[in-house]
N, C-alpha and C positions, 0 to 999 in steps of 0.2 A: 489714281487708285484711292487717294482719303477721302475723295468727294464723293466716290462709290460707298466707301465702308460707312463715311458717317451715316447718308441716304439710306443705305439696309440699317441699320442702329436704327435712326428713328422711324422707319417702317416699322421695324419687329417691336419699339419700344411702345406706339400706336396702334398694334396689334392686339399689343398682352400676352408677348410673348412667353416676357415671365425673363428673360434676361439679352443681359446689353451684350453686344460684340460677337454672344455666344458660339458664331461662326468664324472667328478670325481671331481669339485669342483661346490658346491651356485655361485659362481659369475665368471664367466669365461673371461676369459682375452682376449680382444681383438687382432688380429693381426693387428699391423698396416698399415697402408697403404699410397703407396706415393701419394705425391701432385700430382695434374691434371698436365698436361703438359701444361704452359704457353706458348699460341702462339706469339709472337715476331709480335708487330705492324708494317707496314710500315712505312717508314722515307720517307718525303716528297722531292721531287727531285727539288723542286724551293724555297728556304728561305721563309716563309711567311711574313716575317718582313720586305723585299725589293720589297714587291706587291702593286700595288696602285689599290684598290678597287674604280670603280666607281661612283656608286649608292650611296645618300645618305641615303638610306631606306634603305639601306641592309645592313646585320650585318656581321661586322666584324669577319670572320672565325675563327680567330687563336686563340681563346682559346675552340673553339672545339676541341673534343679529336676526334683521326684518332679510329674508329670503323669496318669499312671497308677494307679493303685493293682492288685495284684494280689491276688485275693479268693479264690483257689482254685487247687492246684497236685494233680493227680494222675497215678500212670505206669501203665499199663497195656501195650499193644503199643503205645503213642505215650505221651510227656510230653505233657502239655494243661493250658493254664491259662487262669484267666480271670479280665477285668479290672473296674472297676466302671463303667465306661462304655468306647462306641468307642472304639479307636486311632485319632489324626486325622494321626498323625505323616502328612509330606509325601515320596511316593518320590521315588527320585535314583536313579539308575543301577539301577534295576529291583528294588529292596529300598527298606523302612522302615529298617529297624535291624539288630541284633546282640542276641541271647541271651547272657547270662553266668553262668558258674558260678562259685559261690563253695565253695572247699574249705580245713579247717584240715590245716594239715600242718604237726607240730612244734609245735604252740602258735600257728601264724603263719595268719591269712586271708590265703589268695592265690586270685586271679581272674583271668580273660582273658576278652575278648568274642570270642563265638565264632562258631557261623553265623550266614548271613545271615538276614533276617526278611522275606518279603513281605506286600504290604496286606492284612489280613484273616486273615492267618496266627496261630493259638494253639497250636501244634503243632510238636513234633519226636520227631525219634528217638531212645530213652531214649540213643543212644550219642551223641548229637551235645549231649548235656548234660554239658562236660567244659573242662579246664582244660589249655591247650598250654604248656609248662615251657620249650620252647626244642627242639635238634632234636639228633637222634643224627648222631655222626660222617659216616653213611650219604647225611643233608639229612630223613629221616623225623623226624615232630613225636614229642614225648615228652609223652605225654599221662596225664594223671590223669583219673580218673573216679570216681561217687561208689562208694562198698562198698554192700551191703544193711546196710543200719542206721544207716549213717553220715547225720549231719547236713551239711544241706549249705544252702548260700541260692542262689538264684535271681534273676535279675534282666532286664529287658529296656530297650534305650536308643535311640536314635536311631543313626544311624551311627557308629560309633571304631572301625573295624577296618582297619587298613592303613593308617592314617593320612587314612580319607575318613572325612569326619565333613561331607557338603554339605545338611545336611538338617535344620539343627538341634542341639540340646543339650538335650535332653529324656528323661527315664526314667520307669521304676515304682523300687518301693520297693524294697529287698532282702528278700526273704519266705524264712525258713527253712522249712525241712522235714526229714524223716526218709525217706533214701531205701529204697524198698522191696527 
């Protein structure tokens, strides 16, 4: 009889049954099972500790945790990117988040989050990929934007624009590129 029970044991356990003996004893012993596979966050390609954020209403990024990963950045008659799973961020006042541009000026990264991001949104206009410096005499923003050639990073976060940030603290990575 033990050379029967082991034989069905390792049938059912080469099965995938899903449990040992579970014919021959009360309380059946699980098989176990491995851990999920841990996806490996991105690692941001510009220090965030050597960025000068603009905006004084906007929240400082770097202790959001990278949730995103951004896998693909191209401009055409739209900026378009794409990430390596859904966005699950949660809306708030009719938006996910805010887009960020990262630009070196003078030796120096500086960045502002800039429009707004709705659910499902990968997509803007190459002109709304830009960094606001503060405002001309007039109350007009003073805006940078990338050159053709110029190196620039990219970034998307949850809410920090205006001081609303009700939706979280969560981002992608900083992804460089060469703007066309």
């Amino acid at each position: 009889m033990k050379k029967i029970t082991i034989i069905v044991s390792i049938c059912m356990m080469l099965s995938g049954c899903g449990y040992i003996n579970s014919w021959f004893h009360d309380n059946p012993i699980p098989i176990p099972t491995p851990d999920p596979v841990v996806t490996v966050t991105a690692k941001d390609e510009i220090d965030p500790a050597t960025v000068k954020v603009y905006s004084a209403k906007s929240s400082v990024f770097t202790d959001y945790p990278i949730t995103l990963t951004i896998t693909k950045m191209e401009r055409g008659n739209l900026f378009r990117w794409e990430y390596d799973k859904p966005c699950t961020w949660q809306e708030s006042n009719g938006n996910i988040g805010n887009n960020w541009c990262f630009l070196k000026r003078d030796g120096q990264w500086i960045c502002e989050p800039s429009d707004w991001l709705r659910k499902g949104q990968n997509y803007k206009g190459p002109g709304d990929i830009k960094v606001c410096i503060g405002s001309n005499p007039d109350g007009t923003p003073i805006v940078l934007r990338p050159a053709s050639g110029e190196q620039y990073g990219y970034m998307t976060s949850t809410q920090a624009r205006k001081g609303i940030n009700g939706n979280g603290k969560e981002r992608s990575q900083i992804k460089l590129g060469i703007w066309p």
